[in-house]
N, C-alpha and C positions, 0 to 999 in steps of 0.2 A: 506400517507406513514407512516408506523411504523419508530421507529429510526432506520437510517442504516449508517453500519460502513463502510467505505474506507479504501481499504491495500493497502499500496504498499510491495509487498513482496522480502524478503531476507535475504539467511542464516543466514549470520553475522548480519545482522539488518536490520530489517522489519520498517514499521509506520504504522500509524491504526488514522482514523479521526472519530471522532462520530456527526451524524448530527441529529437536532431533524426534526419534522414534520413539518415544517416551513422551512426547508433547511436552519435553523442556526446551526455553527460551536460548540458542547457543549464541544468539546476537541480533541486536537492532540499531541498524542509524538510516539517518536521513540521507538520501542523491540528489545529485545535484548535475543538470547537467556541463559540460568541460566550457572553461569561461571563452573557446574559441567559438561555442555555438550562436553564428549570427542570427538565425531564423529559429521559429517555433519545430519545422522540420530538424534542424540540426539538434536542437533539444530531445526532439525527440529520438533520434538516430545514437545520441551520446545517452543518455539514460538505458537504451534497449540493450548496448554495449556492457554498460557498467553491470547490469543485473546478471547478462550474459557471465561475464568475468567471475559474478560472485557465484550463479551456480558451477561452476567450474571448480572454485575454489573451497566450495563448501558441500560438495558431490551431490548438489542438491536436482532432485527430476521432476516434482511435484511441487506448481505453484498454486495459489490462488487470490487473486486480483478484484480489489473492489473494482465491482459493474459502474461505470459511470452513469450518471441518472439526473433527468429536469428534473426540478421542484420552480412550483409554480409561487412565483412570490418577485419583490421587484431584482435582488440580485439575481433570480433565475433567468428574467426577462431580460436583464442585461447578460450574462454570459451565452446565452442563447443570443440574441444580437449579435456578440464579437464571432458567433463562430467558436469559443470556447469548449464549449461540449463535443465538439465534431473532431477538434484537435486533440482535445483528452481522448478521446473511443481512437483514434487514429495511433497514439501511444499504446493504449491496453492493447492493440490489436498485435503491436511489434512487442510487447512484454508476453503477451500469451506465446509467440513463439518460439520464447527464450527456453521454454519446458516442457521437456515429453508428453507429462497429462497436465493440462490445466483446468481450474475453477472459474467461472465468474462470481464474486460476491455481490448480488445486489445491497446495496448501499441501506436502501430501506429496510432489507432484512437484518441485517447486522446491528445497526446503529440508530435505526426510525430516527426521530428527531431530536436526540439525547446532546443538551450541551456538551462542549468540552469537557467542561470541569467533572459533568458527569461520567465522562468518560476514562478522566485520567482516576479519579477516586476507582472507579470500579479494578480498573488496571492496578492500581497501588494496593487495594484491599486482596487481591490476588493475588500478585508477585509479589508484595511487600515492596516497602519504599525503597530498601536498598538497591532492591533489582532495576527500578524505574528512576534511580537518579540522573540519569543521565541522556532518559528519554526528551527529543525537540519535537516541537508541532507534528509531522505528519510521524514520526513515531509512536505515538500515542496510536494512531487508528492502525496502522499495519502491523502492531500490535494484539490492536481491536479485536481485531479480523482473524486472527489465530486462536485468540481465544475463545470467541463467537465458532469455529469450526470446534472447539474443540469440547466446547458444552459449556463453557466457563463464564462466561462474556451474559451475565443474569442482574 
């Protein structure tokens, strides 16, 4: 395996994990789109950019991007209303083709309905805490999602 990146994707802030060919962790932080972005579009234009930049810098060809996904429930019913889900899949579309091969992760396979907390423990019992101290909210799952590819994520 070439290096390959893990997203977890989103407007207001995305995460992005770099793995080398050994399936070790070489870095993970949180995106954020440029504070000049006025629109959901410009968000998403400035995030496609950043990811761009980082496989660039981290020789990275191989991504893989949680699948965006309804869940039927009342915040489902509401981001579904905004038009939220159609903006998110409109981002994965321009992060997919920041990468020679890319992944979809569907969201349910990786992470079913497992709290946070459940998530970051599984993540800390893994890498060990020192590796994760410095992981923020969507790092934890673009994380996740690497580990889940890699067999780990149990």
């Amino acid at each position: 395996m070439n290096r390959l990146m893990t997203v977890d994707p989103g407007i207001s802030g995305s995460a992005y994990a770099v793995w080398n060919n050994k399936w070790q962790l070489v870095e993970a932080q949180n995106l954020y789109p440029s504070s000049e972005a006025d629109s959901w579009e410009d968000a998403c234009v400035s995030l496609s950019e950043k990811v761009a930049q980082l496989t660039i810098r981290h020789e990275v060809t191989v991504g893989a991007i949680e699948y965006p996904a309804y869940f039927a429930s009342v915040s489902g019913e509401m981001v579904a209303k905004k038009g939220d889900l159609l903006k998110l899949t409109f981002l994965v579309g321009m992060l997919y083709c920041q990468f020679v091969e890319c992944t979809l992760v569907p969201v349910r396979e990786w992470l079913g309905q497992l709290p946070k907390e459940v998530v970051e423990g599984r993540i800390r019992r893994i890498l060990g805490a020192e590796a994760c101290k410095d992981f923020k909210s969507h790092t934890w799952y673009a994380v996740g999602i690497g580990l889940y590819l890699k067999g780990d994520f149990k």
